[in-house]
Structure formats: structure tokens, C-alpha cells
C-alpha positions as CSV (number, residue, x, y, z in Angstrom):
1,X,3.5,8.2,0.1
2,X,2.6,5.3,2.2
3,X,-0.2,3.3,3.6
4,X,-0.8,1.3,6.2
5,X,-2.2,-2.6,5.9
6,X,-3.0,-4.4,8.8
7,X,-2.6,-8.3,8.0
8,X,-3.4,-11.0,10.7
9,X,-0.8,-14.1,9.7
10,X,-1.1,-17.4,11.2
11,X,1.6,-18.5,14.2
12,X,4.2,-20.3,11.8
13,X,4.2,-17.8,8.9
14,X,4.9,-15.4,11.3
15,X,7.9,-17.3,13.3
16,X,9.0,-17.4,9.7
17,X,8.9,-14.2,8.5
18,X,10.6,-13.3,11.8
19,X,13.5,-15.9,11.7
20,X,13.8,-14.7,7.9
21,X,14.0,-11.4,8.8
22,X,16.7,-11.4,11.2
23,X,18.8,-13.6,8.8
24,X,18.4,-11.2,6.2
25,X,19.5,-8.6,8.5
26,X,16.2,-6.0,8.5
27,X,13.1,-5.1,9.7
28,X,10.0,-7.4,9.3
29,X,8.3,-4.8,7.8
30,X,10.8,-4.2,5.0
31,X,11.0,-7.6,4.7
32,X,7.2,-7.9,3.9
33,X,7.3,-4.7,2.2
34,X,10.4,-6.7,-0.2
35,X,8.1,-10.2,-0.5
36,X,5.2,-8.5,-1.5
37,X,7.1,-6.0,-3.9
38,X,8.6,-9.6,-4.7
39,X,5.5,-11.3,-5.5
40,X,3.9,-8.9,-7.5
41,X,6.5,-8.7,-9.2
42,X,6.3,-12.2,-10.5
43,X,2.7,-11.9,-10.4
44,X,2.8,-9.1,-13.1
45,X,5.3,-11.3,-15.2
46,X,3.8,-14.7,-15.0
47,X,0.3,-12.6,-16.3
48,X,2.1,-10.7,-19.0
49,X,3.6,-14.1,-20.0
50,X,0.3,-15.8,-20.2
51,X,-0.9,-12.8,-22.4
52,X,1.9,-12.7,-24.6
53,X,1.7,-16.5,-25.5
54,X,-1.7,-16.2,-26.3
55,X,-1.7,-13.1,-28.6
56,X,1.4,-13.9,-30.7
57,X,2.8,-16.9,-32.9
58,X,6.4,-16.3,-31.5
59,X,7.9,-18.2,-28.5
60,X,8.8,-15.7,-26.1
61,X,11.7,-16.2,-23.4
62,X,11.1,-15.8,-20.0
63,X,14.4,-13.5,-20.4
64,X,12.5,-11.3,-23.1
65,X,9.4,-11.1,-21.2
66,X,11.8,-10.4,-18.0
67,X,13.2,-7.5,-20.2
68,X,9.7,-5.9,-20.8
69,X,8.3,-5.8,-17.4
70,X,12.0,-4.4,-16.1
């Protein structure tokens, strides 16, 4: 299932996504639809992070935490 989002970028993030695009060799939507996926990805791990620090005495990798969100 999919959605549509309509987003309204400025001039030079677009010429960017566009040059970045074509030198990754796809679409511009998939290569939104890969920075976004991308971002929340990180997004998701850097929270989780934060979280674990905070609720336990151990030190926690970012390779372990890595391991969990996989």
C-alpha cells in the first residue's frame, strides 16, 4: 500500500536531489522514498539510543543499539 505526499522543496534542494538522483542512477522519487526511509531510520536509532542511555547503567555501542533496531 502506498500514499501520496505532496512536498514543496526549495530551488537548490531540489537541483540537488535531482543531480543526486541521476548519479545514483534512479528515479527522484525512489531516491526520496530511500532518504526518508534513510532518515527515519537514524531517526528511530538516535531516539532509542537516547532512551537506552538513560534507562540503564551499561554503556551501550552504537553497534548493539544498531543490532536492535535491525
Amino acid at each position: 500500500m502506498s500514499a501520496t505526499l505532496t512536498v514543496e522543496l526549495p530551488e537548490d534542494v531540489r537541483s540537488t536531489l535531482g543531480k543526486a538522483a541521476r548519479e545514483d542512477g534512479v528515479s527522484e522519487k525512489v531516491f526520496a522514498v530511500r532518504a526518508l526511509q534513510d532518515y527515519l531510520f537514524l531517526r528511530r536509532f538516535r531516539k532509542l539510543r537516547t532512551e537506552m542511555i538513560s534507562q540503564s547503567e551499561k554503556t551501550y555501542s552504537d553497534a548493539r543499539i544498531f543490532a536492535i533496531v535491525s
